[in-house]
C-alpha beads as a LAMMPS data file, in Angstrom:
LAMMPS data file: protein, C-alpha beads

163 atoms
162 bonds

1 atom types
1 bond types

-500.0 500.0 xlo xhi
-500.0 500.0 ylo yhi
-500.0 500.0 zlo zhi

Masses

1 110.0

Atoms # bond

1 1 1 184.590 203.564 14.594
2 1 1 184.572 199.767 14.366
3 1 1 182.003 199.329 17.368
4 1 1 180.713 195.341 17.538
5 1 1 177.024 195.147 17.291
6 1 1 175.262 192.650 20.131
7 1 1 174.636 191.330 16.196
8 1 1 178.190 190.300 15.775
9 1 1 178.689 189.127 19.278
10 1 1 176.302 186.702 19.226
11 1 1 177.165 185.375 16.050
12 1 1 180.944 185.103 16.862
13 1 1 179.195 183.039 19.961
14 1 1 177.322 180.756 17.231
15 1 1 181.277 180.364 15.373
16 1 1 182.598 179.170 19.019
17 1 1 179.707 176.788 19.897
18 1 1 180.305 175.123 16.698
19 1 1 184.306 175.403 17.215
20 1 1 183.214 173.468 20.544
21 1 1 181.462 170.856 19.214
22 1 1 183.436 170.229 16.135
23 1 1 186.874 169.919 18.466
24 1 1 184.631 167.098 20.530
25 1 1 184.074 169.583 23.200
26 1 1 187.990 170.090 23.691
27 1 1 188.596 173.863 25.288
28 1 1 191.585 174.875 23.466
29 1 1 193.518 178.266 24.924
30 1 1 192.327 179.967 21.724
31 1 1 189.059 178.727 22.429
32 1 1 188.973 179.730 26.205
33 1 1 190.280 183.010 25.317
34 1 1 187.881 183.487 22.696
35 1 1 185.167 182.965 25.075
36 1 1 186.207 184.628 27.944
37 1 1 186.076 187.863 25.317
38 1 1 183.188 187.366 23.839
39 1 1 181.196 186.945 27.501
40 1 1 183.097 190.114 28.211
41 1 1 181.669 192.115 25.430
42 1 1 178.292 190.153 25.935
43 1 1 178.249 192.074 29.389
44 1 1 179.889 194.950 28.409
45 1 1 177.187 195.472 25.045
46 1 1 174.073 194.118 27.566
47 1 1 174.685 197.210 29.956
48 1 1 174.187 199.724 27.343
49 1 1 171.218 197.919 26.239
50 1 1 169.868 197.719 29.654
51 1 1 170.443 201.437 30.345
52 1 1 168.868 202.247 26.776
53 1 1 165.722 200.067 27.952
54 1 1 165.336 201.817 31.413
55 1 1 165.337 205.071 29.703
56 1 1 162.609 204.308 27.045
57 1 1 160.562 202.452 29.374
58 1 1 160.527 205.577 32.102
59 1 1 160.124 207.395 28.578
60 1 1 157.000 205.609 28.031
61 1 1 155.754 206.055 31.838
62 1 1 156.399 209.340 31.664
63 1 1 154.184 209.613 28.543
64 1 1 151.249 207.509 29.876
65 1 1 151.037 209.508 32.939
66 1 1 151.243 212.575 30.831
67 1 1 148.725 210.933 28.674
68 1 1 145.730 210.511 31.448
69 1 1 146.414 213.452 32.552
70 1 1 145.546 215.230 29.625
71 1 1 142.748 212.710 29.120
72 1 1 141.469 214.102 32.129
73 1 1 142.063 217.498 30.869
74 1 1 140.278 216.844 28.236
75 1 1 137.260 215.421 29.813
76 1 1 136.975 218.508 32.008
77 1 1 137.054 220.288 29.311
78 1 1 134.049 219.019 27.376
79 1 1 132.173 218.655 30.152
80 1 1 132.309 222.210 30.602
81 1 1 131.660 222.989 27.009
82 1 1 128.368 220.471 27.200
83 1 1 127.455 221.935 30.425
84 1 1 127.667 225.889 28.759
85 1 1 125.754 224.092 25.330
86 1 1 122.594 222.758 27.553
87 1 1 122.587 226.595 29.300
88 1 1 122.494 227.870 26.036
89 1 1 119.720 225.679 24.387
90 1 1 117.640 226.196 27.994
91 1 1 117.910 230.254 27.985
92 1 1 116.856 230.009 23.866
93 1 1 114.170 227.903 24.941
94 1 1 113.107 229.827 27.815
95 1 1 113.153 232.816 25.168
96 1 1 111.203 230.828 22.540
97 1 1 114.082 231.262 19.983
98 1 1 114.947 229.065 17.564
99 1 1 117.820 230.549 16.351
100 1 1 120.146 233.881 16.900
101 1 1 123.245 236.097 16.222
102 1 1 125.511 236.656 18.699
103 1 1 128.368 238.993 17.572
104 1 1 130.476 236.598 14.880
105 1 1 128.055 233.770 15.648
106 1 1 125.267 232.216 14.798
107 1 1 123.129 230.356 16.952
108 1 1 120.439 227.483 16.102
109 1 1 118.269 224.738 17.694
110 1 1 118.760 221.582 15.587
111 1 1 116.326 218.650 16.991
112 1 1 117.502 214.936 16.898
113 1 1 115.689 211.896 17.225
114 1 1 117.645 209.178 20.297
115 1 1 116.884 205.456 21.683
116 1 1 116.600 205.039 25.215
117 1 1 117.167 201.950 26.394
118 1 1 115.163 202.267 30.026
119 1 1 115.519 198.286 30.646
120 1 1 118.190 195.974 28.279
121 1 1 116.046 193.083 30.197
122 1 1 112.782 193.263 28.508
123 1 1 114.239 193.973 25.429
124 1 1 113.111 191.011 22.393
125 1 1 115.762 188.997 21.257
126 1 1 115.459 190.628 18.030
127 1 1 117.107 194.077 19.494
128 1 1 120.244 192.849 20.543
129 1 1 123.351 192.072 19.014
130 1 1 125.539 189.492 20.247
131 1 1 129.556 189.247 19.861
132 1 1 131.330 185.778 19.805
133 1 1 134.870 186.089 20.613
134 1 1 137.218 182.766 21.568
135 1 1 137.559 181.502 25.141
136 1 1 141.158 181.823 24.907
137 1 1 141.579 180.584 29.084
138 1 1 139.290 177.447 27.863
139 1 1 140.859 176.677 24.606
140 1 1 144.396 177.146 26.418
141 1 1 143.297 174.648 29.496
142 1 1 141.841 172.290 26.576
143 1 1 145.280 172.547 24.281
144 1 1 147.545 171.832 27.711
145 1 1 145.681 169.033 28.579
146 1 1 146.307 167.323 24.900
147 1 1 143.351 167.882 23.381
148 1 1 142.859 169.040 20.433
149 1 1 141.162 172.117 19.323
150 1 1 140.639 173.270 15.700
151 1 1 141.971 176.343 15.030
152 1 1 144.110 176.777 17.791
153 1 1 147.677 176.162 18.765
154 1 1 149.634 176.887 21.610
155 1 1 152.605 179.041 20.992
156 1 1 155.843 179.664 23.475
157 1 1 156.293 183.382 24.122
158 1 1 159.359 184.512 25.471
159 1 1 160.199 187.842 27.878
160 1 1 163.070 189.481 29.268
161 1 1 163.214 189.898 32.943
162 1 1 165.576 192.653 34.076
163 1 1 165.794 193.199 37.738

Bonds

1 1 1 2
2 1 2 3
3 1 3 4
4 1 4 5
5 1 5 6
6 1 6 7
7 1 7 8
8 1 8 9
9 1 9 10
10 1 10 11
11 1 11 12
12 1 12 13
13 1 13 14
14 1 14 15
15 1 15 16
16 1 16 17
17 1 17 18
18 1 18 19
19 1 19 20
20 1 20 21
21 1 21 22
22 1 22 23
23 1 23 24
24 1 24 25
25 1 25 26
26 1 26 27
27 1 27 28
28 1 28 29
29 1 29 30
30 1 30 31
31 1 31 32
32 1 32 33
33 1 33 34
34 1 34 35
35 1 35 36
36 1 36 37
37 1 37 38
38 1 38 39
39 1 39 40
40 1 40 41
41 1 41 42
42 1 42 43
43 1 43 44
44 1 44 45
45 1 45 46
46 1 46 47
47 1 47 48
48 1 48 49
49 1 49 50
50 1 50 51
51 1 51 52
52 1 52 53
53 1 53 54
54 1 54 55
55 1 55 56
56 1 56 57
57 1 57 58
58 1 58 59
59 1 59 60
60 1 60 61
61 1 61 62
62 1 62 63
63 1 63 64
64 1 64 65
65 1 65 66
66 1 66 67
67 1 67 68
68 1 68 69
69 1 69 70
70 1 70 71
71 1 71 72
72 1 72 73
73 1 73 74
74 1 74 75
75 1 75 76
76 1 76 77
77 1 77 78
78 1 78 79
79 1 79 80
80 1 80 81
81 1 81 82
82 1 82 83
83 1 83 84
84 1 84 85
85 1 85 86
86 1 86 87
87 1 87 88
88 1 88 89
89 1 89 90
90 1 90 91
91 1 91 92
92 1 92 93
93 1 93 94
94 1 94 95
95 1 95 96
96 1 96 97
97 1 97 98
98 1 98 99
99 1 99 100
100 1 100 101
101 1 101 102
102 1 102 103
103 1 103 104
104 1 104 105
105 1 105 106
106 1 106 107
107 1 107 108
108 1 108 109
109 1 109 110
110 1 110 111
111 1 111 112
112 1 112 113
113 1 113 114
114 1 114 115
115 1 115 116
116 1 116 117
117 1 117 118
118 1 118 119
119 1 119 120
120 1 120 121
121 1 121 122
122 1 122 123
123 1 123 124
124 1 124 125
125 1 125 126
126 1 126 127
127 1 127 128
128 1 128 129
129 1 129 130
130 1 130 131
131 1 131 132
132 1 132 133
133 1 133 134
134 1 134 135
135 1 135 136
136 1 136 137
137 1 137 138
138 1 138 139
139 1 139 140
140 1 140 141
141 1 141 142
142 1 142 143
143 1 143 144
144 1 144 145
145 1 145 146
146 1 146 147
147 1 147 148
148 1 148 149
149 1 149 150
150 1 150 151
151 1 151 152
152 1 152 153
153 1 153 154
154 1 154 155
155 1 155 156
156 1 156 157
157 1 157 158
158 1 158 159
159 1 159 160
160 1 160 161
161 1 161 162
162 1 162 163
């Protein structure tokens, strides 16, 4: 099957352009025809893309959704386990017991050591960590407005609308 790639299309529109511009801009019948097929396969070839994006990108909705919802599954779920843990370590507690067997398993207490933090406010300067990361909204305003800013440049992005 001899199927022409969006690849090939767009480089047979490259071999026209310059076809155009060597002939001085003079549309030939060859030329016209040549064109009017290759914007015909453009469409033609930019359907099935279209159609293959739709589906991937409801593919990928369909995925996030299914993704929270198992994230919420999943929170539920160790909630529940943490809420039958703390039952556990209370009723050993309540029974003095350090440790246990229970059938296959064996319980224990283990006892760990955590900070706190009751007010971030009054802590010293010396406790807290801070992050730099770039003002990328003030470096952009800065760039548009010509000056210059070390270590920065702006860059042209481009995105596909389809409607």
């Amino acid at each position: 099957m001899n199927e022409i790639t969006l690849y090939k299309i767009s480089e047979e529109q490259r071999r026209i352009n310059y076809q155009l511009e060597e002939s001085g801009g003079e549309i030939t019948p060859e030329l016209e025809e040549a064109l009017f097929i290759n914007h015909e396969n453009f469409l033609v070839k930019s359907d099935g893309y279209i159609a293959t994006i739709h589906k991937y990108g409801d593919l990928s909705d369909a995925i996030s959704a299914e993704i929270k919802r198992l994230q919420s599954f999943k929170k539920t779920a160790d909630n529940i386990s943490g809420n039958l843990k703390k039952r556990l370590v209370q009723a050993m507690e309540a029974f003095g017991m350090e440790k246990a067997e229970v059938g296959l398993y064996r319980l224990s207490m283990r006892r760990t050591t955590s900070v706190v933090i009751d007010n971030e406010a009054q802590l010293p300067n010396k406790y807290i960590v801070v992050t730099a990361t770039p003002d990328k909204t003030l470096i952009k305003e800065e760039l548009k407005s010509g000056k210059d800013v070390p270590g920065a440049s702006l860059q042209t992005n481009v995105s596909l609308q389809i409607r």
